[in-house]
C-alpha positions as CSV (number, residue, x, y, z in Angstrom):
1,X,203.3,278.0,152.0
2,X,205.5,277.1,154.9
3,X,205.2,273.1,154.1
4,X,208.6,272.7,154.7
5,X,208.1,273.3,158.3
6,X,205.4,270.8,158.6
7,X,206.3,267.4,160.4
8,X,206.6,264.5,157.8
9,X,204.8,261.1,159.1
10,X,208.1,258.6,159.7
11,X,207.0,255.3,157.9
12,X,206.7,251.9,159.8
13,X,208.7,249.9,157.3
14,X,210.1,246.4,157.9
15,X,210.1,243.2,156.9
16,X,209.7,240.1,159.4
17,X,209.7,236.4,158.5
18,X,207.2,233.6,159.6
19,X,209.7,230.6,160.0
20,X,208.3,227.1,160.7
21,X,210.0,223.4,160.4
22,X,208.7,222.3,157.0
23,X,207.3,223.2,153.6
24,X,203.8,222.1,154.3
25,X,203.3,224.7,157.3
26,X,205.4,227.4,155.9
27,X,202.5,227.0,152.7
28,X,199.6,226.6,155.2
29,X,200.5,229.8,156.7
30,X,200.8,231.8,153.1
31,X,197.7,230.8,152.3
32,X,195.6,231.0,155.2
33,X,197.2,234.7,155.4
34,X,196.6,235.9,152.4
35,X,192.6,234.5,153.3
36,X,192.6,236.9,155.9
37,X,193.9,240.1,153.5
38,X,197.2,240.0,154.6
39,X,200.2,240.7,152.0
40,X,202.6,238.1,152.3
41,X,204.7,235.6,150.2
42,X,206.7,232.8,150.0
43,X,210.5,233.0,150.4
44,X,213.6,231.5,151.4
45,X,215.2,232.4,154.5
46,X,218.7,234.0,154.9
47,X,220.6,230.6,156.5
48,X,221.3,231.9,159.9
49,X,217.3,231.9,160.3
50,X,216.5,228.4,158.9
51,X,214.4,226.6,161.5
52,X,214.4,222.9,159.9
53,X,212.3,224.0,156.7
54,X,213.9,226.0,153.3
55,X,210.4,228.1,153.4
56,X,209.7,230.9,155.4
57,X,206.5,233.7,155.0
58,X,207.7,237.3,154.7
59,X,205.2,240.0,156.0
60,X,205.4,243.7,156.9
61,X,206.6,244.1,160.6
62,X,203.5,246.6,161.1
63,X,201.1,243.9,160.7
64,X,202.5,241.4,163.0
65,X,200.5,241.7,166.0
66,X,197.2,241.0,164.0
67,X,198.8,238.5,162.5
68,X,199.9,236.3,165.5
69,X,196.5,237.0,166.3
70,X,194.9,234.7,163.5
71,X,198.5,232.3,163.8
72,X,197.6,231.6,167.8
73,X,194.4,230.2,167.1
74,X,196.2,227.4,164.6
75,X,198.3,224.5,166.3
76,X,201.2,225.5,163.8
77,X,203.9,226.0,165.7
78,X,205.7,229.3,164.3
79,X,208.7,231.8,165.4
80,X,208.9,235.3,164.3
81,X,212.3,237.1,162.8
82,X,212.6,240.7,161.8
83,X,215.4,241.0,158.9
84,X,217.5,243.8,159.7
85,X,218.1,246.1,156.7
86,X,220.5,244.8,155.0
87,X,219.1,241.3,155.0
88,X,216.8,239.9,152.5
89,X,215.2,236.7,151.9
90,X,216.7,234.6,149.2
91,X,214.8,234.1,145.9
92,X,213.2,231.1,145.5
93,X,214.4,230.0,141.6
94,X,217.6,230.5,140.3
95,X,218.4,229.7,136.8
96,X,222.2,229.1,136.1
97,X,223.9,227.9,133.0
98,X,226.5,225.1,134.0
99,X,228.3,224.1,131.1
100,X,226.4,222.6,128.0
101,X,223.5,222.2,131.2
102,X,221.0,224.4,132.1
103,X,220.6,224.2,136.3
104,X,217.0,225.7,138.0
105,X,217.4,225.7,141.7
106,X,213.9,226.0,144.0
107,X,214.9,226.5,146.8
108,X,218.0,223.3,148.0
109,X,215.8,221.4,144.6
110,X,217.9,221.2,141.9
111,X,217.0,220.4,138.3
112,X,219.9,220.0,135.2
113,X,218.8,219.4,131.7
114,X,220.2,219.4,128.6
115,X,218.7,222.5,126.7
116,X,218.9,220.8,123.1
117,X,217.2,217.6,123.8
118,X,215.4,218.6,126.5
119,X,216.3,215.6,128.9
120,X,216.8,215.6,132.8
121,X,220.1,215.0,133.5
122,X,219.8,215.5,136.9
123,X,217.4,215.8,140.3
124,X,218.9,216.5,143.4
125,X,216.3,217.4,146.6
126,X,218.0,218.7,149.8
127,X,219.7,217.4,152.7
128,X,223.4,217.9,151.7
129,X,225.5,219.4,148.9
130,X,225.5,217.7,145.7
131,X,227.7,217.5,143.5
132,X,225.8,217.4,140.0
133,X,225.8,213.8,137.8
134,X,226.8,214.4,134.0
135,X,226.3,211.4,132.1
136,X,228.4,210.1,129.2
137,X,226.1,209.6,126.1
């Protein structure tokens, strides 16, 4: 009757990011995780957090200290971010039309094809910006 006068539970809610240096670690992590019953995933890390590696694992904050317990006894070396709220991770494909093209971006992998022939037109992996070959058939 007088529920309004009750206390409502705050919610731990937060996001935090596993970053390591490369793809292979960020994936070992995921998995190894998720082996453990932990909900976590694959993304791409806002650019200010990069640590060498385009893949980061996202987890919720409230779980952290369990899991840094099973990530200490690895020799993967990892740091720990907590995204604020207005930060998210990046998506990890993008599909973009670019002209008569069709671009799909994984991550800093790019893939252009022509959609009516089906043909690769162009593979571009990391590094540095690219600037997209179109060739003249």
């Amino acid at each position: 009757m007088l529920g309004f006068l009750k206390k409502k539970k705050k919610e731990l809610t937060g996001k935090g990011l596993i970053l390591v240096e490369n793809v292979a670690n960020a994936m070992a992590i995921e998995r190894l995780l998720k082996e453990h019953g932990f909900q976590v995933r694959g993304v791409a890390p806002p650019l200010h957090l990069r640590k060498g590696c385009d893949l980061a694992v996202e987890f919720e904050l409230v779980e952290q200290m369990a899991i840094e317990r099973v990530l200490n006894k690895t020799k993967i070396p990892y740091e720990i971010a907590a995204l604020t709220t207005e930060e998210k991770p990046q998506e990890l494909t993008k599909v973009k039309q670019l002209g008569e093209y069709i671009l799909i971006r994984a991550v800093n992998m790019k893939l252009a094809f022509d959609p009516k022939t089906g043909k690769i037109v162009n593979v571009s992996e990391g590094g540095c910006p690219d600037v997209l070959f179109w060739p003249k058939i």
